[in-house]
C-alpha positions as CSV (number, residue, x, y, z in Angstrom):
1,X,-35.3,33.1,23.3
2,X,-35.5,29.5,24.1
3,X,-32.1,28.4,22.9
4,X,-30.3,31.2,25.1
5,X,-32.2,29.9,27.8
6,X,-30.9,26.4,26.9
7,X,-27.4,28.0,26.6
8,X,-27.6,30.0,29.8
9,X,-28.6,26.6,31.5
10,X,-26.2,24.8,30.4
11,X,-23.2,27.5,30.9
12,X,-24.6,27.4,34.3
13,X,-23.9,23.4,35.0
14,X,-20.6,23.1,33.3
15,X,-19.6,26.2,35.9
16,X,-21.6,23.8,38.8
17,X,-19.9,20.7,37.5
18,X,-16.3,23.0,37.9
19,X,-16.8,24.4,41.4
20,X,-18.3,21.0,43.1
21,X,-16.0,18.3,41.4
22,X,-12.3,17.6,43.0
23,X,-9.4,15.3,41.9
24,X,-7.9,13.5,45.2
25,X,-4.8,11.8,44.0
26,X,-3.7,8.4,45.8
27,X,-1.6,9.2,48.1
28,X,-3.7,12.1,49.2
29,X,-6.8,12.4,51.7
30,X,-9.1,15.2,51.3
31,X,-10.7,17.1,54.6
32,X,-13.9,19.0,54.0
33,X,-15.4,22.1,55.5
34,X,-19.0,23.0,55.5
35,X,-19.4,26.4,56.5
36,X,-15.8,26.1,58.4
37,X,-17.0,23.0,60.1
38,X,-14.6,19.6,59.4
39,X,-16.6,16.8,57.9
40,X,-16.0,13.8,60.0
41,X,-16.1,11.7,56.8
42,X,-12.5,11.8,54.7
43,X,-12.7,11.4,51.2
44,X,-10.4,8.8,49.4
45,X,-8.6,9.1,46.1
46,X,-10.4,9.5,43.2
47,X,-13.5,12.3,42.6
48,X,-14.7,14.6,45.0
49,X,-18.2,16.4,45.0
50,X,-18.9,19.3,47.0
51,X,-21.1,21.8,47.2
52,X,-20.3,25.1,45.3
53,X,-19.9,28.5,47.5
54,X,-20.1,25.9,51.2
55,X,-17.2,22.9,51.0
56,X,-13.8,23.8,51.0
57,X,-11.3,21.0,50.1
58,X,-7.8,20.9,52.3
59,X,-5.5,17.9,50.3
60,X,-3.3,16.2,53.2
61,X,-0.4,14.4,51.5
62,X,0.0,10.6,53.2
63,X,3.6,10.2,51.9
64,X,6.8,9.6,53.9
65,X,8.1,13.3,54.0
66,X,12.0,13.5,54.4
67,X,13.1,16.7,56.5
68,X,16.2,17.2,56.6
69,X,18.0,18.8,60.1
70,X,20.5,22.0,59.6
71,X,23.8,21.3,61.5
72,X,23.7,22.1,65.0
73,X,26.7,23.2,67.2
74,X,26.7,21.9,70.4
75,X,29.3,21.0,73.3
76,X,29.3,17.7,74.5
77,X,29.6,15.8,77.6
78,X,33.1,15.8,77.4
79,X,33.5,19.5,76.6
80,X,34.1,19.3,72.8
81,X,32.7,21.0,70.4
82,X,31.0,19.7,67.5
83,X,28.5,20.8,64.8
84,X,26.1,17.8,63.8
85,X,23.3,17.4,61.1
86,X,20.5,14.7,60.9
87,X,17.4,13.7,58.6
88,X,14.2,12.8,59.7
89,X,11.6,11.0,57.9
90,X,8.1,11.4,58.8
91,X,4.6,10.3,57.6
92,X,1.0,11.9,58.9
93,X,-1.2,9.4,59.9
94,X,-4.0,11.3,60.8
95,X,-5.0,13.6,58.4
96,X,-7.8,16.2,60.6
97,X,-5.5,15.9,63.5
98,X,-2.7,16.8,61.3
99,X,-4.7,19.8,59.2
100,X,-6.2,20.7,62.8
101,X,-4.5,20.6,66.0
102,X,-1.1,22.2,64.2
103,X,-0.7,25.3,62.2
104,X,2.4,23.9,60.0
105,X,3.5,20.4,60.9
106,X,6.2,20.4,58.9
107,X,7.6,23.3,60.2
108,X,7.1,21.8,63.8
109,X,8.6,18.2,63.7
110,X,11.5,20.3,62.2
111,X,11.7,22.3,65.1
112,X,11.5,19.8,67.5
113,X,14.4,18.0,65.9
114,X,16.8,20.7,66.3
115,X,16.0,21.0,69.6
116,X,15.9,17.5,70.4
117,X,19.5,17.2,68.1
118,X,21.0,19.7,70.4
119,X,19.5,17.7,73.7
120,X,21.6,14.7,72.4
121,X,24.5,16.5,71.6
122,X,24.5,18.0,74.8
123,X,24.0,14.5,76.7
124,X,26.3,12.3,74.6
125,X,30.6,11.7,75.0
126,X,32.4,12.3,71.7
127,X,33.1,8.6,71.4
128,X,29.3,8.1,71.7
129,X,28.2,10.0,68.6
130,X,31.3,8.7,66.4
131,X,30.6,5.0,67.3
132,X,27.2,4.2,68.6
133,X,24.9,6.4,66.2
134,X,22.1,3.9,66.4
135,X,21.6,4.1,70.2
136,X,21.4,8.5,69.4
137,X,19.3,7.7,66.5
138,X,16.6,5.8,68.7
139,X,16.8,8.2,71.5
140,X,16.6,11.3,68.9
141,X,13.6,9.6,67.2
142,X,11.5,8.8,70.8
143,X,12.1,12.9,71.3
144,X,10.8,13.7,68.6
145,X,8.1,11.2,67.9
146,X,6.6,11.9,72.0
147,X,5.2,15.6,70.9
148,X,4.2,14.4,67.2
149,X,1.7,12.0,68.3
150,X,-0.6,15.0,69.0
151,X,0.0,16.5,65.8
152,X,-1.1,13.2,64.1
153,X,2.2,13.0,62.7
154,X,4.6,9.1,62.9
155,X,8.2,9.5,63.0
156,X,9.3,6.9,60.9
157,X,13.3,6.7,61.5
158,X,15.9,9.5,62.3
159,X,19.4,9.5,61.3
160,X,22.6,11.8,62.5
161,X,23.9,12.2,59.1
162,X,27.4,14.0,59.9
163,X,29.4,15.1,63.1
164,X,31.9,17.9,62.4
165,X,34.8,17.9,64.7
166,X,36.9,21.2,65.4
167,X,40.8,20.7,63.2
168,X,42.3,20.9,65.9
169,X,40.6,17.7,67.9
170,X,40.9,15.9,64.5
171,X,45.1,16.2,64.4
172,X,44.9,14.7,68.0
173,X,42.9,12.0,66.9
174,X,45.0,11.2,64.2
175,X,48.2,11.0,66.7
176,X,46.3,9.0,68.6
177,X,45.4,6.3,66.5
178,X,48.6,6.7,64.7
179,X,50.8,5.9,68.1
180,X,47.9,3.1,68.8
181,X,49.5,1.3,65.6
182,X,52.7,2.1,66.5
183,X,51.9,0.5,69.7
184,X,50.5,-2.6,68.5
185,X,53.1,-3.1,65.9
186,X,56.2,-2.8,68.5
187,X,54.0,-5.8,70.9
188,X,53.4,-7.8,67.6
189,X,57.1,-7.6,66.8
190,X,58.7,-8.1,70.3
191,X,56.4,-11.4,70.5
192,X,58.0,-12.7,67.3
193,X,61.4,-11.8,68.5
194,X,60.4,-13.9,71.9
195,X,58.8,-16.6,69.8
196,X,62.2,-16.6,67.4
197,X,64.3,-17.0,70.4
198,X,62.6,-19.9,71.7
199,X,62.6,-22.0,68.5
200,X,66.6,-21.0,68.2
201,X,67.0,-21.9,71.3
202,X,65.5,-25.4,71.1
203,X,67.0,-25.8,67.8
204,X,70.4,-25.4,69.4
205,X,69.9,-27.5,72.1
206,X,68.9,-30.1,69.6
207,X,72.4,-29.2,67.3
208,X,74.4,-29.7,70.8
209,X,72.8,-33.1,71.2
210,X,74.0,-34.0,68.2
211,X,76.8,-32.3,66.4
212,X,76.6,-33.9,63.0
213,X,73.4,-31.5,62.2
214,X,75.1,-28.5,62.3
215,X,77.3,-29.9,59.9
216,X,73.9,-31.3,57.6
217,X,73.2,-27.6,58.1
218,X,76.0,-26.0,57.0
219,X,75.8,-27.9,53.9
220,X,72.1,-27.1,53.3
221,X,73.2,-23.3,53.9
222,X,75.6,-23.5,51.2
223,X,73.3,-25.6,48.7
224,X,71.0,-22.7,49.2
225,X,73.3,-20.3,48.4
226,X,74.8,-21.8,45.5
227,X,71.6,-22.2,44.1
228,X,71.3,-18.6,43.5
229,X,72.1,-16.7,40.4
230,X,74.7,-14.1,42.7
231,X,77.9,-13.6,43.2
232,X,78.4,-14.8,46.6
233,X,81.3,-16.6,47.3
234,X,81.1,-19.2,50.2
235,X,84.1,-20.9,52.1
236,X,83.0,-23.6,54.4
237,X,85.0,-24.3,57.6
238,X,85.6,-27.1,59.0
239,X,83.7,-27.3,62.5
240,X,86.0,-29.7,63.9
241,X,88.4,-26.9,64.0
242,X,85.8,-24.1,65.6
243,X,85.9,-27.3,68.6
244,X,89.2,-27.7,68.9
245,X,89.9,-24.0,69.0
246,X,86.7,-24.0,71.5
247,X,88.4,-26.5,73.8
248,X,92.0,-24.6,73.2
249,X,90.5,-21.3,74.8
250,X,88.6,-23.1,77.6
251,X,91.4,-25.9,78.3
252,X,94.3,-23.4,78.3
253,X,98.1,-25.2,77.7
254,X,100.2,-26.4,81.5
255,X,103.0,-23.7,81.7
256,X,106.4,-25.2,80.1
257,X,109.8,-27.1,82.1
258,X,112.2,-24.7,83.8
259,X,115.1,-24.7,81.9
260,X,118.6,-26.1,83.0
261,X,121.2,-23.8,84.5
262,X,124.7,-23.8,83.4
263,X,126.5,-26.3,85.4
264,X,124.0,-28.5,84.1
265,X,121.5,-29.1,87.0
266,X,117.8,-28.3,86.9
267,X,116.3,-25.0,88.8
268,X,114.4,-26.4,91.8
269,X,110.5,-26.5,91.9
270,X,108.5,-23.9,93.3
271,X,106.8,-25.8,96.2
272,X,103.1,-24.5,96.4
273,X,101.8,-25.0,99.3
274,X,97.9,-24.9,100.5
275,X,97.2,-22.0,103.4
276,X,93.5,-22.4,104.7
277,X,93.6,-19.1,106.7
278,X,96.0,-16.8,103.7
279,X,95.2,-18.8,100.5
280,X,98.4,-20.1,98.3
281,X,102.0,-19.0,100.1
282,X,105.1,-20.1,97.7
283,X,108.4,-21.5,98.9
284,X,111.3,-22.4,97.4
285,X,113.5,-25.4,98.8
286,X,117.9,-24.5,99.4
C-alpha cells in the first residue's frame, strides 16, 4: 500500500515537473499568461517555471525576419508600366506589444509593404527606380517602419529587389542607348579629325619653311617601307621636279614671235592699248 502511494506520488511530480517547466531558446523571449492576464515580467532564455492548469507560455522570436515583397504592378509617374518586387527585413523589439497590440505581425508589415511598394511606384519617374534605388529604399522603409512602431516591430532595411519593364519599353531603351554611342563615337571621331588637321597643318607650314624636310621625309617614308617584309615597290621622285612643274603651271610660257611673211619682212605688232572706260581695245598699225 505504501509503495503505490510512493509511486502514485512520484508519477504525480514528474507529470508537475512536465507541465510547469519550459525551454526558452536564446534568441526567444517568453510572455506569460496567468488566467489570460500578461505577466509584466518577460522571461529570458534558459528554463521556465510555471504553474500547471494557470500560465500559458507564448515564445516571441527576436531574430531579424526577412519578408520577402510579391511583385507589384504599378504605373509610374511617367505613365509606364512596371512590375517591381522588394525584401524587407524586420526585427520585433518589443515582445508584449508585438504578441498584443497585433493579431499576426508578420502578416501586417507584409501588407503594409505592398501597399507602401505600390505608393512608390506610383510617385517615382522610371529613371528614378532604375538609377536612384537607395533614395526609394529609404522612403519605402520610413512607410513602412511609421505604422510598425505600434506593433513593436523595427524595420531594419528594405530593398527593391527587381523592376520589370514591359518588351516593348526595353527595345526603345536599347535604341536609345545604342544611338547615344553612336552619338558619342561620331563627336569623338570628328574631334580627332579636327585635331589631325591642325597638326598637318602646322606640319606643313613647317615643311614650306623649309623644303629640305619633306625631302628628310620622303626618305624616312621609304626606309619604313623597305623595312617591311612585302612586296611593295617604291619609286621616289624627285621633288625638285614636282616645283618646277609647280611653277610651270602657275608661271605659264610668253606666247611665241610672229613669224616672217614671204617677202621677207616681219608681221607688225598688235598694238594693245589700255581703255579705262571699255577695258583692252586692239589696233593694228598700216
Amino acid at each position: 500500500m505504501l509503495v503505490e502511494l510512493v509511486s502514485a506520488l512520484a508519477v504525480a511530480g514528474v507529470a508537475w515537473l512536465a507541465a510547469s517547466v519550459r525551454v526558452i531558446k536564446q534568441y526567444e523571449r517568453g510572455l506569460v499568461y496567468r488566467f489570460g492576464r500578461v505577466l509584466p515580467r518577460l522571461r529570458e532564455p534558459g528554463l521556465a517555471m510555471l504553474v500547471p492548469f494557470a500560465d500559458r507560455l507564448q515564445k516571441v522570436n527576436m531574430q531579424i525576419v526577412t519578408l520577402p515583397v510579391p511583385a507589384q504592378e504599378g504605373i509610374t509617374r511617367d505613365n509606364v508600366t512596371v512590375r517591381v518586387d522588394a525584401v524587407v527585413y524586420f526585427k520585433v523589439i518589443d515582445p508584449a506589444v508585438a504578441a498584443i497590440n497585433v493579431q499576426d505581425y508578420r502578416f501586417a508589415v507584409g501588407q503594409v509593404a505592398q501597399t507602401s511598394l505600390r505608393s512608390i511606384i506610383g510617385k517615382s519617374d522610371l529613371d528614378d527606380l532604375l538609377s536612384n534605388r537607395e533614395r526609394l529604399n529609404q522612403g519605402l522603409e520610413l512607410m513602412i517602419d511609421s505604422p510598425a512602431l505600434d506593433w513593436g516591430v523595427h524595420i531594419d532595411r528594405v530593398e527593391i529587389k527587381d523592376v520589370a519593364l514591359p518588351e516593348a519599353m526595353k527595345r526603345s531603351m536599347s535604341r536609345q542607348a545604342e544611338a547615344e554611342r553612336e552619338r558619342r563615337a561620331r563627336v569623338i571621331s570628328a574631334d580627332g579629325e579636327l585635331q589631325a588637321s591642325t597638326k598637318l597643318a602646322q606640319a606643313a607650314a613647317a615643311m614650306a619653311e623649309t623644303p629640305s624636310a619633306l625631302q628628310l621625309r620622303l626618305l624616312e617614308t621609304v626606309v619604313q617601307v623597305s623595312a617591311e617584309k612585302n612586296s611593295t615597290l617604291v619609286l621616289p621622285f624627285p621633288v625638285e621636279l614636282l616645283r618646277f612643274v609647280d611653277q610651270h603651271v602657275r608661271h605659264p610660257e610668253e606666247p611665241a614671235a610672229p613669224e616672217p611673211r614671204s617677202n621677207g619682212q616681219q608681221a607688225p605688232q598688235p598694238r594693245i592699248a589700255e581703255d579705262d572706260s571699255s577695258g583692252v581695245a586692239a589696233d593694228r598699225a598700216p
